[in-house]
C-alpha positions in Angstrom: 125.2 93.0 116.5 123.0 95.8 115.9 119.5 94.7 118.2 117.4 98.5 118.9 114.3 99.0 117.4 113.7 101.3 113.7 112.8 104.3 113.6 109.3 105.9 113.2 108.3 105.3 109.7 108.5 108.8 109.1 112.2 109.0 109.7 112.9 105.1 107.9 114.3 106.7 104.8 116.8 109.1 106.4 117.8 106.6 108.8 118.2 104.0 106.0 120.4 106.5 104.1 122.7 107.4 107.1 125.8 106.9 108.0 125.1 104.7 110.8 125.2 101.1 109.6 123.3 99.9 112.6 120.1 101.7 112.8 120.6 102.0 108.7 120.6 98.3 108.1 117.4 98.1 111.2 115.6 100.7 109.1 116.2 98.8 105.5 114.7 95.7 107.5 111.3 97.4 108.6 111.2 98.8 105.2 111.6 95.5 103.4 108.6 94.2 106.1 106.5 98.0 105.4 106.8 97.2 101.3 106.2 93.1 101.9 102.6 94.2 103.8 102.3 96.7 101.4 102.1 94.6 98.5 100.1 91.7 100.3 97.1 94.5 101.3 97.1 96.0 97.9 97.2 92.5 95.7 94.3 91.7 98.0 92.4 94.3 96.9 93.1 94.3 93.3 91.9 90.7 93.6 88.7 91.2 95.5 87.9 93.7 92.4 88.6 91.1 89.7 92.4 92.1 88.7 94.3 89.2 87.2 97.1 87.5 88.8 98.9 88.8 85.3 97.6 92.6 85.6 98.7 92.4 89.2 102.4 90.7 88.2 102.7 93.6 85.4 101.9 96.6 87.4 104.6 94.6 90.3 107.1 94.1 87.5 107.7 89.7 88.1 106.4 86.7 86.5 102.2 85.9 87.1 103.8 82.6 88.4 105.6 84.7 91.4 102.9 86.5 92.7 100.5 83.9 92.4 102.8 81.6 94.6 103.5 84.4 96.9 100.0 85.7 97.6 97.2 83.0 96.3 97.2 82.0 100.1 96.5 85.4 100.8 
């Protein structure tokens, strides 16, 4: 099993695309984590200026029920 620590965000993508399968698969995990924080900050701020939970599921391209059940805790 493959344990070291990703890359530097910088270098995620290349590693992701390697050859290596070990830090490849490391570096698709910390970018699935990077994207999920992503998303979470920027639905928080397109609620605190009054976006819908539909204009926010549009732009994110899923159901108004998703994100609402993923980030109304938020």
């Amino acid at each position: 099993m493959y344990d070291a620590d990703p890359p530097a965000p910088a270098a995620l993508s290349e590693t992701a695309a390697g050859r290596d399968p070990g830090p490849g698969l490391a570096a698709v995990r910390a970018l699935r984590a990077l994207a999920d924080r992503l998303e979470a900050v920027q639905v928080h701020n397109a609620r605190e200026q009054g976006w819908s939970w539909q204009a926010i599921a549009d732009v994110l391209q899923v159901s108004r029920q998703a994100v609402h059940q993923k980030h109304s805790r938020d």
